[in-house]
N, C-alpha and C positions, 0 to 999 in steps of 0.2 A: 813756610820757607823763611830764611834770613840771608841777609847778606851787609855787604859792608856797605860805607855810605858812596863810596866810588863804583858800586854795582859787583864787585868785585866777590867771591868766596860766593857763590847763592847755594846753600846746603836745603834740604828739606828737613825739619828741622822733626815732625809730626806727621804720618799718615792716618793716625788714629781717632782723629777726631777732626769735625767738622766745625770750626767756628764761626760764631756767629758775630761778634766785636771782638777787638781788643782793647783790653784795659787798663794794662800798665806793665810797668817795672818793678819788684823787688828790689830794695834798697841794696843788695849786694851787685843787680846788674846781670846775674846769672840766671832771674827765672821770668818770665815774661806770664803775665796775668791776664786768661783772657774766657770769655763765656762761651756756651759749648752745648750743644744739644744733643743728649743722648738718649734713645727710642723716643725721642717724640718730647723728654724733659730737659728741665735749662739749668745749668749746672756751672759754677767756678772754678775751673781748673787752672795747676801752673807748670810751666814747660821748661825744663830747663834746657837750654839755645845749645848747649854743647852736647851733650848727652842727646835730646830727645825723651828724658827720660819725662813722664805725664802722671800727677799728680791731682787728684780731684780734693778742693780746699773745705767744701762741706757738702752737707748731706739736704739740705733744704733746695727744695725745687722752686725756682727762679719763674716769673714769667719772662713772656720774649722781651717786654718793654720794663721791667726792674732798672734803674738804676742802677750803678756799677761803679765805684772809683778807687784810683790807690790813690793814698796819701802823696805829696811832692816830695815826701823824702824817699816814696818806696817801704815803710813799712807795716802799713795797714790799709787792710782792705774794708771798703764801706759795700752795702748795698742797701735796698728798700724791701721791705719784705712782710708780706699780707697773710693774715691766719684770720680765722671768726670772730679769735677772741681779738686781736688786734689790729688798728689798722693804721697803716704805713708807720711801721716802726724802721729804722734805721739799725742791720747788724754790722757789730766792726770783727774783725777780724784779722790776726795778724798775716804778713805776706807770705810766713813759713806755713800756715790753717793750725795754728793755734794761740787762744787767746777766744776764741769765741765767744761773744757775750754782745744783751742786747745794747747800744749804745745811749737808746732814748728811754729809758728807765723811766716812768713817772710822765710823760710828755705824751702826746696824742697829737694824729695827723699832722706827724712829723716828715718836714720836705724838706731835703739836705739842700741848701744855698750856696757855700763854697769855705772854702781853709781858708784859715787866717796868713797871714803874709808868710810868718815862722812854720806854717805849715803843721805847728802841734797843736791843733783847734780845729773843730770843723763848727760849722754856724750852721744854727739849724731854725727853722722855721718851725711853731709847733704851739698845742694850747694842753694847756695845765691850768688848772678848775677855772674849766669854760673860760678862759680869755689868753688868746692868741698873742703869741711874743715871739721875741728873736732870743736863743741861748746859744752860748757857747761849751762846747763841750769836749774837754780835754784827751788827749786821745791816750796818754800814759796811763792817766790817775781815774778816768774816767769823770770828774767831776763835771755833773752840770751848773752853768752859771746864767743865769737870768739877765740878759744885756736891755729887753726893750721890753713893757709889756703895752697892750693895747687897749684900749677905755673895752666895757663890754660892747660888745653886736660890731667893735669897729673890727677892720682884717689891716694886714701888715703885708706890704706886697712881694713879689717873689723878688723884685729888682733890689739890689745892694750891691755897691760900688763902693772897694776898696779908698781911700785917697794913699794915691802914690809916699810913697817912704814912711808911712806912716803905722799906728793900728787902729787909725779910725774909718768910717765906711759908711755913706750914706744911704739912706733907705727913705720910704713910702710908705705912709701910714694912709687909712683912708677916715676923711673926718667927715663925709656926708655922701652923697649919691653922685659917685663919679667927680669926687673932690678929694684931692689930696695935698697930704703934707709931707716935705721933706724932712726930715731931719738927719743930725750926724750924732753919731755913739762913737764912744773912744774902747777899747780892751783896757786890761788893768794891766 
């Protein structure tokens, strides 16, 4: 269903599916991004609010608990996504389902942490030959960039905190058993 922000117009917008979350906007404002379970699998689909017209974004079957997010401009879709040969790789996608491609190329147990303020970055948690770092990784051009790396056997915590107006963002590194350190990294 939608309606306006005064309660006003509530149309049903979808009887077709069952959702499970919703997950964003499309940068145009016209398709709403949201997960969906169909016979029993977990799937991305997008809606467009005037039409109804229902649109499934890919073909990879989702668990219930995958992460999900659209970019803050609206035009790309992230999710977390588990195979044998891989594990928690990061796919992007754009908000129209296409652009498909894996986003963490080269990276392993890869944990999506959050966008950079400009929103054309996403920061990823992840380890490339055996030792754990923080990259950034451009969502146009794809490029990964190496922002933080961690001594071996040390981990990098999930916590990272923007600083307001800025592109720098503090983080937690672990230098002994239940000891850590803060530090701050700037973007280029």
């Amino acid at each position: 269903a939608r309606m306006r922000w005064d309660g006003s117009d509530n149309q049903v917008v979808t009887r077709s599916l069952r959702p499970i979350e919703y997950v964003g906007w499309s940068s145009d404002q016209e398709w709403m991004i949201i997960r969906s379970v169909v016979d029993k699998l977990t799937f991305l689909f997008r809606i467009n609010v005037e039409t109804g017209n229902v649109e499934q974004l890919m073909d990879d079957q989702l668990s219930y608990y995958n992460l999900t997010l659209v970019s803050p401009d609206g035009k790309w879709v992230i999710y977390d996504f588990e195979t044998p040969f891989t594990i928690n790789d990061i796919i992007q996608i754009r908000s129209d389902g296409s652009g498909r491609h894996r986003a963490t190329e080269g990276l392993y147990w890869s944990t999506f942490l959050t966008w950079s303020p400009d929103g054309e970055r996403m920061i990823v948690r992840a380890t490339k030959d055996n030792r754990e770092g923080l990259y950034s990784i451009r969502l146009e051009s794809g490029v990964i960039e190496t922002l933080v790396n961690s001594l071996p056997g040390r981990m990098i915590s999930n916590y990272m905190y923007w600083i307001p107006d800025t592109d720098c963002f503090a983080y937690s590194l672990e230098v002994g058993i239940q000891e850590y350190l803060s530090d701050v990294t700037c973007l280029d």
